[in-house]
Phi, psi and omega in degrees: 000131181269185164262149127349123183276178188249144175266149159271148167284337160227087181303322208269018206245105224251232180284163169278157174301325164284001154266059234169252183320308165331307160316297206289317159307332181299301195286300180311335182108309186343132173289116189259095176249069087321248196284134184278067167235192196234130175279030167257160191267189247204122170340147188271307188289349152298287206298321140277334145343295179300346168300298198301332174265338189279342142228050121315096177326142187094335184260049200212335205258182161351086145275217187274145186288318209261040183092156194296168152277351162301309177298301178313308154341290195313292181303322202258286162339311207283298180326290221263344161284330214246309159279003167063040172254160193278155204294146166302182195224122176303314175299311182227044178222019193216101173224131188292105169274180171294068241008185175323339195270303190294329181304322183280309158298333148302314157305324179292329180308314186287309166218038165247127164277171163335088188093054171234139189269189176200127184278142177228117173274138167220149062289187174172139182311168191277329176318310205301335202275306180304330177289344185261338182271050208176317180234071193040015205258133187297118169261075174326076215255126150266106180300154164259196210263158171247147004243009174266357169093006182287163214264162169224112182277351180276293166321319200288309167300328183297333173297279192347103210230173140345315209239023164264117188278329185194157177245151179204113177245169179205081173229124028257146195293161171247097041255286212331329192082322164324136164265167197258178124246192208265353154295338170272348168274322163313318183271003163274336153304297173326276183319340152269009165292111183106001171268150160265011199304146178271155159232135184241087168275083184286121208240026216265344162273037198286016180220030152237064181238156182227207162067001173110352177287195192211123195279117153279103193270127184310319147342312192251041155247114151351289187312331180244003190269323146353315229213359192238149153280122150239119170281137149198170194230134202261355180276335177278312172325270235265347198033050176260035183283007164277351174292336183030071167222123178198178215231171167202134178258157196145133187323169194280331162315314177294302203317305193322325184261325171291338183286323171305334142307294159317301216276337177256358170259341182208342164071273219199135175266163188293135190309285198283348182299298185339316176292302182299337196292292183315281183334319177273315158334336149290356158289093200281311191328285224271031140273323205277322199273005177304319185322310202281301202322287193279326171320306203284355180252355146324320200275316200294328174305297208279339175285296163326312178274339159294306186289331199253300177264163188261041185272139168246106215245123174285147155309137186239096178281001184181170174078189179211053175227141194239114148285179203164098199260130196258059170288324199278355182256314193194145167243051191245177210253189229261336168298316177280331193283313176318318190303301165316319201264001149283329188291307215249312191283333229057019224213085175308101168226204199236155153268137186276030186241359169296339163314339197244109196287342156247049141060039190305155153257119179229025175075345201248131162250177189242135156264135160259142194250018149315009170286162167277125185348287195311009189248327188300309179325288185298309196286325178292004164284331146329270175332336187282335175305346224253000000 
C-alpha cells in the first residue's frame, strides 16, 4: 500500500541553524560560540543534590503535572525577593515545563487561534515564528532599531491590529543581548491598555544583565503583568540546559489554559531534578553573582577581539552572546562567512540573519561567550589568524 503524500505544515523550515552550526564544529575540530550553552559544569551542590534524589525512595515516579509544589514554592519566594512584586501563588500561577521551549509552545498553543496575529520584535530566536505558525497564528514582525536593537514603539503601535492576539518580548534579547527598561515596559502598557491583546515575556537571560543595570521584568508593570506569560529557565541560571527545566508565571486564568496544554505535551518534569532545583533555590548566591560571573567573560572576550581582530563588536548590555560585524574582514554574506570561519578559522558561530524570517544581512555574527576562559583564549587566538 503506498501512502498519501504528506504536506508539511512547515515545508520552508529546515534543521535549526544552531544544530546546523554545531554539527558542522563537530566535523571540523571547531571551537563552538555557536550554539548557547555553557562548557562548564553546573554548582557542584546541584549536582549533587541531583544524585541524591536521584536514588531517593519515591523520587523516581510522576510528578504533579503543574510541577512539585516545593519547587513552585521556591520559585514564588525567589520572584517576590528579586522584583519586589506580590508573590505568585505557587498553585495557580506558577507551573514548571520542560525548560523555557515547551512553556513557550504551550502558551502559543493555548491561546493563538487560527488568523490571530502575534507582533514578534526582530532579530528573534527562531522558534517563535513556526511555533506561532503550528497553531495557525500569524507572525507579525517588527524590527528592532540597529544598531543597539531598541524597540520602535511607534512601529510596534503601528502594528497593533484587531487581531493582535499577543506581543512576544525577550529581554535581555537573544542574539543582541538589549535590555528592555522600565520605560519601554511602561509605554507597552499603555499601548495595551484597553485591549485584550496578551504578552509572552520570554525572560530566560533575566540574570544576565550588566554594567550596573537591572534586568526589568514584565512582572513589576501592573499593566502587563495583568495580562503576561513570563518564562525562565533554570538551565540557562544554573548552566544545566541539558537539564531542560524552566518555568512560566501567569494569572491563575492564563495559568489555566497552558497547563490545559502542558498536561498533554509534557505531563510532567523529571521527579528528582525538580528536587534538586528546590534545594538549591533558596541560595540567592548562586543567581545574584552571574551579572559579575558573565561581565568578566565579556570584558574578556570582547578585549581579545579589538586587540587581536579586526572584528568591530556591537554592545552586549546583556545575555551572554557578543555581536560582531565582520565588514574590515570579508564582504561575503554572514551565512558563507560563518561556514567559512568554523571551516578555515576553526572557530564556530551563528549568522545573525538566521534571526530574521526573510533572512535579512546586516553583516553580523553571533559569539557565545558562555565558555571557560580558556576556551574564549583559545578561539580568539584562532580568530587573530584571520
Amino acid at each position: 500500500m503506498s501512502l498519501p503524500a504528506l504536506v508539511s505544515k512547515l515545508p520552508d523550515v529546515g534543521t535549526s541553524i544552531f544544530s546546523v552550526m554545531s554539527q558542522l564544529a563537530a566535523e571540523c575540530g571547531a571551537i563552538n560560540l555557536a550554539q548557547g550553552f555553557p562548557d562548564y559544569d553546573p554548582p557542584r551542590v546541584l549536582s549533587e543534590a541531583l544524585a541524591r534524589h536521584a536514588t531517593t525512595p519515591g523520587h523516581q515516579q510522576y510528578a504533579p503535572m503543574p510541577g512539585l509544589p516545593r519547587l513552585r514554592e521556591q520559585i514564588s519566594l525567589k520572584t517576590a525577593r528579586l522584583y519586589g512584586v506580590p508573590a505568585p501563588h505557587p498553585d495557580s500561577e506558577i507551573t514548571v515545563t520542560s525548560g523555557a521551549t515547551e512553556a513557550l509552545y504551550a502558551v502559543l498553543a493555548a491561546v493563538v487561534r487560527p488568523g490571530d496575529e502575534v507582533l514578534v520584535l526582530e532579530p528573534a530566536y527562531d522558534l517563535y515564528g513556526p511555533a506561532i505558525r503550528l497553531q495557525g497564528g500569524v507572525p507579525v514582525y517588527v524590527p528592532l532599531r540597529l544598531p543597539d536593537f531598541r524597540p520602535d514603539w511607534d512601529l510596534v503601535a503601528a502594528a497593533l491590529t484587531p487581531r493582535t492576539r499577543l506581543v512576544l518580548l525577550n529581554s535581555p534579547h537573544n542574539p543582541s543581548g538589549a535590555v528592555l527598561t522600565a520605560d519601554d515596559l511602561r509605554t507597552l502598557g499603555q499601548l495595551l491598555d484597553n485591549t485584550p491583546t496578551l504578552v509572552l515575556s520570554d525572560e530566560v537571560y533575566e540574570h544576565m544583565v550588566f554594567d550596573g543595570q537591572q534586568h526589568r521584568s514584565v512582572l513589576q508593570e501592573p499593566a502587563l503583568a495583568e495580562r503576561s506569560f513570563v518564562l525562565s529557565s533554570f538551565g540557562k541560571t544554573y548552566h544545566a540546559t541539558g537539564w531542560k527545566v524552566g518555568y512560566c508565571i501567569a494569572p491563575p486564568l492564563l495559568t489555566a489554559e497552558v497547563r490545559r496544554v502542558h498536561q498533554f505535551v509534557t505531563f510532567a518534569v523529571s521527579t528528582p531534578t525538580q528536587h534538586a532545583l528546590a534545594d538549591v533555590l533558596p541560595d540567592p548566591e548562586l543567581y545574584t553573582s552571574l551579572p559579575e560571573f558573565y561581565q568578566q567573560k565579556r570584558d574578556l572576550f570582547a578585549g581579545l577581539l579589538r586587540d587581536h581582530t579586526r572584528f568591530e563588536l556591537l554592545p552586549a548590555p546583556g545575555a551572554y552572546f557578543q555581536l560582531a560585524r565582520y565588514h574590515r574582514i570579508s564582504s561575503e554574506d554572514d551565512v558563507t562567512f560563518a561556514q567559512r570561519l568554523t571551516r578555515e578559522a576553526g572557530v564556530a558561530v551563528v549568522p545573525v540573519s538566521a534571526f530574521y524570517h526573510d533572512r535579512r544581512d546586516h553583516g553580523l555574527v553571533r559569539f557565545c561567550f558562555a565558555k571557560r576562559d580558556e576556551t574564549l583564549i583559545a578561539a580568539a587566538d584562532r580568530l587573530r589568524q584571520l
